[in-house]
C-alpha positions as CSV (number, residue, x, y, z in Angstrom):
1,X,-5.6,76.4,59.9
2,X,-3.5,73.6,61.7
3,X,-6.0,73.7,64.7
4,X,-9.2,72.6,62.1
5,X,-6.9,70.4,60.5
6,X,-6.3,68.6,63.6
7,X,-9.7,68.6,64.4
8,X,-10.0,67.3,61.3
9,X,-8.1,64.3,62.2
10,X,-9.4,63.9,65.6
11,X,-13.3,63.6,63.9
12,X,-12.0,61.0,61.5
13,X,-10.0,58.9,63.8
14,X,-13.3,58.9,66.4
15,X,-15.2,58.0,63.3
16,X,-12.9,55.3,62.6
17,X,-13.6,54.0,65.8
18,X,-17.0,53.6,65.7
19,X,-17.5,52.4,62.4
20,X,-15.1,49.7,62.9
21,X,-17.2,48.8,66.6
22,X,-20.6,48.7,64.9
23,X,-19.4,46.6,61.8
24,X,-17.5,44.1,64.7
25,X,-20.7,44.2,66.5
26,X,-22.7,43.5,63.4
27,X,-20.0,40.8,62.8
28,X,-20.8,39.2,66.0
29,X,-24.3,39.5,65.7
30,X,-24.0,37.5,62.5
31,X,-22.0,34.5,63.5
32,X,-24.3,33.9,66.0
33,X,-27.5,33.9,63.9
34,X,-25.5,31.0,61.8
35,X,-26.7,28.0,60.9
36,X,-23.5,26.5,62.0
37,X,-24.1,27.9,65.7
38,X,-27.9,25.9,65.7
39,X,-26.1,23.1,64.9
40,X,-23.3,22.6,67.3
41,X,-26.3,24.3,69.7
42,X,-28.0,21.1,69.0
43,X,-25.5,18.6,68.7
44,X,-27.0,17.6,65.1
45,X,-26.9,18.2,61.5
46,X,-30.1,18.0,59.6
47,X,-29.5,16.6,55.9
48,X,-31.8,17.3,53.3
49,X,-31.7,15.0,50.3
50,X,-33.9,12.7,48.1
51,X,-33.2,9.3,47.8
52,X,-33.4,8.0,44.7
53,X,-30.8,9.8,42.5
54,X,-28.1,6.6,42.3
55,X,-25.7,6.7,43.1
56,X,-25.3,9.7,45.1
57,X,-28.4,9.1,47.4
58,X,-30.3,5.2,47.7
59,X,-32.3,3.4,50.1
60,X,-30.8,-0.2,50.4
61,X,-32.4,-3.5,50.4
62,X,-32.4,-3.2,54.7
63,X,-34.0,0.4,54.5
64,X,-30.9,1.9,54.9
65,X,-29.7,5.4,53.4
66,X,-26.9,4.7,51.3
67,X,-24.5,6.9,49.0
68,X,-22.3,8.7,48.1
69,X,-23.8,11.9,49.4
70,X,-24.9,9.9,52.3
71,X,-20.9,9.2,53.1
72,X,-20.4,12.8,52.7
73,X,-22.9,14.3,55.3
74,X,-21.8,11.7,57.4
75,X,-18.1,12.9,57.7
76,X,-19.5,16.4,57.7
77,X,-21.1,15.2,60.9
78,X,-17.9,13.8,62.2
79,X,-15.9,16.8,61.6
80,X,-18.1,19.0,64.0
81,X,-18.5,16.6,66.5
82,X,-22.6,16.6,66.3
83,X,-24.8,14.3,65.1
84,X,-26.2,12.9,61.5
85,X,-29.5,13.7,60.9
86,X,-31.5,12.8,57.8
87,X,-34.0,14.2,55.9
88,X,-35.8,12.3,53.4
89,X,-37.6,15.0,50.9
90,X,-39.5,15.0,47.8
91,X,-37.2,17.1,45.4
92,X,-39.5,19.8,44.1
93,X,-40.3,21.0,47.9
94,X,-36.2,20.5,48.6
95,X,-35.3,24.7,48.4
96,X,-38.6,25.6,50.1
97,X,-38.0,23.1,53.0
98,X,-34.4,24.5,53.2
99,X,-35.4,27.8,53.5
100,X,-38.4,27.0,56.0
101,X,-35.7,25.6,58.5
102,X,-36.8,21.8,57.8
103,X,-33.4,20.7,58.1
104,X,-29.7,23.0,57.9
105,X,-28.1,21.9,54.2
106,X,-29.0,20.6,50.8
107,X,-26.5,17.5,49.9
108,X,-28.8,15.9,47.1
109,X,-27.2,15.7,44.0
110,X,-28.1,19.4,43.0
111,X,-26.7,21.2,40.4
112,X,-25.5,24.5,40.8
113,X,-27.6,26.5,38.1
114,X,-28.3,30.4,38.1
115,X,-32.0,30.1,39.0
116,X,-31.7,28.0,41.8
117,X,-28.9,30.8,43.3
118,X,-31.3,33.1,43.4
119,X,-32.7,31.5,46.1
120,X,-30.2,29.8,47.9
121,X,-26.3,30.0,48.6
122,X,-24.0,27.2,47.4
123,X,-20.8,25.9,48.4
124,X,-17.7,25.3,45.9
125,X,-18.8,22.2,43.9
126,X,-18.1,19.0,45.3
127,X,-18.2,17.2,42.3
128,X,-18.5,17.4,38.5
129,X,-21.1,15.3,36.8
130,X,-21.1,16.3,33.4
131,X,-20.9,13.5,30.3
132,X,-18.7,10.6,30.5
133,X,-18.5,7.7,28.0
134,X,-18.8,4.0,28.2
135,X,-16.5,2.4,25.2
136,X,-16.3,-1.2,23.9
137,X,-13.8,-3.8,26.0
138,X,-12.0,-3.8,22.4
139,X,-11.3,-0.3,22.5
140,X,-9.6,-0.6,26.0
141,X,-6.3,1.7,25.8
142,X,-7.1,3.2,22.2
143,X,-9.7,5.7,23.5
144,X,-9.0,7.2,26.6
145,X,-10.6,10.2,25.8
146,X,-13.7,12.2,23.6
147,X,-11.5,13.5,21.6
148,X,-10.3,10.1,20.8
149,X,-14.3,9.6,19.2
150,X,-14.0,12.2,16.8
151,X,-13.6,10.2,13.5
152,X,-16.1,9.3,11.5
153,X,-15.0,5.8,11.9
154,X,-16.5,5.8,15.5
155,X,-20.2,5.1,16.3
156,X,-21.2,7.3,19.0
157,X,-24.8,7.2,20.6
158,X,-26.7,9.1,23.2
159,X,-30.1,10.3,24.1
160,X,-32.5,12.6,21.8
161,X,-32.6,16.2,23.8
162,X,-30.6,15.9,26.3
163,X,-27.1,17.5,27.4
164,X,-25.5,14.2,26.3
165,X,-26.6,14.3,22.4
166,X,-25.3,18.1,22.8
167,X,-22.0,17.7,24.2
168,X,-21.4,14.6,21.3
169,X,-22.4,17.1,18.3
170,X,-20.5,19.6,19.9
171,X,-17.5,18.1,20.8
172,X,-16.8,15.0,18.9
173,X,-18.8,16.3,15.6
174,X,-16.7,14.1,13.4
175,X,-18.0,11.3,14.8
176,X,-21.3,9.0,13.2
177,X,-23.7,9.7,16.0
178,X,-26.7,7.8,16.2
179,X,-29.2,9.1,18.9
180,X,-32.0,7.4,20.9
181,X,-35.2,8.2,22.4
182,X,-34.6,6.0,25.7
183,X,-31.1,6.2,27.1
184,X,-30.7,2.5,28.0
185,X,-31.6,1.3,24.3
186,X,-28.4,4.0,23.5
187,X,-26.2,2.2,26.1
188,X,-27.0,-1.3,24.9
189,X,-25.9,-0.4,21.4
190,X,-22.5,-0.7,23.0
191,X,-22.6,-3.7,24.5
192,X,-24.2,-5.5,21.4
193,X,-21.1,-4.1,19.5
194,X,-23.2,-2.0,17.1
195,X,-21.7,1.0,18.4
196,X,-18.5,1.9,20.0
197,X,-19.0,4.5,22.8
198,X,-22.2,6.3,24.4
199,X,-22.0,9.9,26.0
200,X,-24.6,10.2,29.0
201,X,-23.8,11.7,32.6
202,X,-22.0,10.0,34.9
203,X,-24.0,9.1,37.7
204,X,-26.8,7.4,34.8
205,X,-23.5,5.7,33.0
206,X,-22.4,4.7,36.9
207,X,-25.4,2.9,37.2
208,X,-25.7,1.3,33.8
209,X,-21.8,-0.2,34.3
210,X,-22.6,-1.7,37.5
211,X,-25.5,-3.5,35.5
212,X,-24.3,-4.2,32.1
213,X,-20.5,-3.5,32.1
214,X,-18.7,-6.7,33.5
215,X,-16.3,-7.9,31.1
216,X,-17.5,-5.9,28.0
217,X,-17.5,-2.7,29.0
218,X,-14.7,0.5,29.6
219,X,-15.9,3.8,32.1
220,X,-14.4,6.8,31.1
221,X,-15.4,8.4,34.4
222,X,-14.0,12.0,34.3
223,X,-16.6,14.2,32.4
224,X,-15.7,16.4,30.0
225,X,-18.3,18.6,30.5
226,X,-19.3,20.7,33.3
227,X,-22.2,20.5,35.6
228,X,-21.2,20.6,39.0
229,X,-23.5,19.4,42.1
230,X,-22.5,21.6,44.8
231,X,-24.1,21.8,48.7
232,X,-27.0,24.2,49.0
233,X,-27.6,26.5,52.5
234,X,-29.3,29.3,53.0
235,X,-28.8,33.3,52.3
236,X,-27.1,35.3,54.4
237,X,-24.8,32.6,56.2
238,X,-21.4,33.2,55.3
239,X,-19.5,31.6,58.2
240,X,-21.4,28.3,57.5
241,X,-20.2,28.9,53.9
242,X,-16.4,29.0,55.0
243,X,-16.6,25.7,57.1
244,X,-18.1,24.2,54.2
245,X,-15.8,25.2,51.5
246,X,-13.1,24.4,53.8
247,X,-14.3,21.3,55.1
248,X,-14.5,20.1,51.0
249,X,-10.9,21.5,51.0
250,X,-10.2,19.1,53.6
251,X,-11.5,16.2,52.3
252,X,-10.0,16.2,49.5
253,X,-6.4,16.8,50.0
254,X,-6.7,14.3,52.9
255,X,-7.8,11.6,51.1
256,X,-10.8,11.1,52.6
257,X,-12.8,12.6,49.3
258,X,-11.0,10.3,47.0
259,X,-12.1,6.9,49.8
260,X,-16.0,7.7,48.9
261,X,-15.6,8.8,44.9
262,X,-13.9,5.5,44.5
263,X,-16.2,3.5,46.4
264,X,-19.6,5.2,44.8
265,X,-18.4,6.3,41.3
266,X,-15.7,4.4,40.2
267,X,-16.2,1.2,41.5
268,X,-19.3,-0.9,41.1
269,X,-19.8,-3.2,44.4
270,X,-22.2,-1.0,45.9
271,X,-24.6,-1.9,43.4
272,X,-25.6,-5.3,45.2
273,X,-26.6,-3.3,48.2
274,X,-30.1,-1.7,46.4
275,X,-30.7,-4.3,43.9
């Protein structure tokens, strides 16, 4: 009995062995089909984006790539040594290019949804760019945040349909909302004083502040909503995955993250660059 047992053992430790051999060597196998290997391979980084979405990708008035997603590929770059590579795309051929090896990674502004998962990976969200609000200078201090809107005593606006008139019914519903059919005629109901506040997503209210909000207007920049825009790679890469979500770690408890937010969201001086 004590002779099959140890047989036993012996069969089980052999196949221990082996199993843990084949799933290194798969393991190996792996890491060097990553996308991360092609591109220290090839001393580059191949950036898909779409210029256009302001201000996270731009063309400036010298015909220069410009954002803040353009700042962020760029130190991606830096941090593997290799260089920055570009990749101007039309957005509904962006996932199909990806995964037909046009260029290695997706850093356009996209929004992590469930469909677009299906057919690639993303990284951990870089940023959030769900609704913020642009107040009245007058209101400066007194509202600091939606739930300082709901009171009926508050004239909130935003655009008919869209995540913006959602998040004000369902958040601030005590509010006198008054919706629009063109976001822009929302946003100047604010600034002619006819309304207090207007809920649209950031990068739109971005824009909009470094156009209209000089003197009259306050940026509640941190959304209270969630849509996060995340970095979008391929299937099946999972070591190109860790640097990025690492790298993003990084960034942001170096300071270096808080350098290009600050410079493309929250302040307004880039604006001069494309207009």
């Amino acid at each position: 009995m004590k002779k099959v047992f140890w047989k036993g053992l012996v069969a089980l430790a052999v196949a221990l062995v082996w199993f843990s051999g084949s799933a290194f060597g798969a393991d190996i196998n792996l890491a060097k089909k990553s996308t991360l290997e092609s591109i220290l391979k090839n001393k580059k980084i191949r950036i898909g984006f779409n210029a256009g979405y302001m201000p996270f990708e731009m063309t400036d008035k010298k015909g220069n790539f410009v954002g803040f997603d353009i700042d962020m590929g760029k130190e991606m770059a830096k941090a593997m040594g290799v260089e920055y590579f570009p990749v101007n795309t039309d957005w509904d051929g962006i996932i199909p290019s990806l995964n037909t090896d046009k260029f290695d990674i997706v850093v356009s502004g996209m929004t992590v949804t469930q469909e677009r998962n299906l057919r690639v990976n993303f990284a951990d969200p870089y940023i959030i760019v769900g609704q913020t609000i642009i107040v009245q200078k007058k209101h400066e201090g007194k509202i600091k945040s939606y739930k300082d809107l709901n009171d009926p005593k508050y004239i909130v606006t935003s655009m008919l349909g869209t995540t913006g008139e959602q998040a004000v019914k369902r958040k601030i519903p005590k509010c006198t909302y008054k919706s629009f059919e063109k976001e822009t005629e929302a946003a100047l109901e604010v600034v002619s004083g006819k309304a207090d506040a207007f809920v649209y997503d950031l990068p739109y209210c971005a824009v909009f502040m470094a156009e209209q909000g000089a003197g009259k207007l306050v940026f509640l920049d941190e959304p209270f909503t969630f849509e996060p825009l995340a970095w979008a790679i391929n299937k099946g890469d999972p070591d190109f995955l860790n640097w990025l979500n690492n790298f993003l770690r990084q960034m942001k408890n170096d300071g270096r993250y808080d350098v290009i937010y600050n410079k493309w969201i929250k302040s307004t001086d880039w604006y001069k660059q494309v207009k």
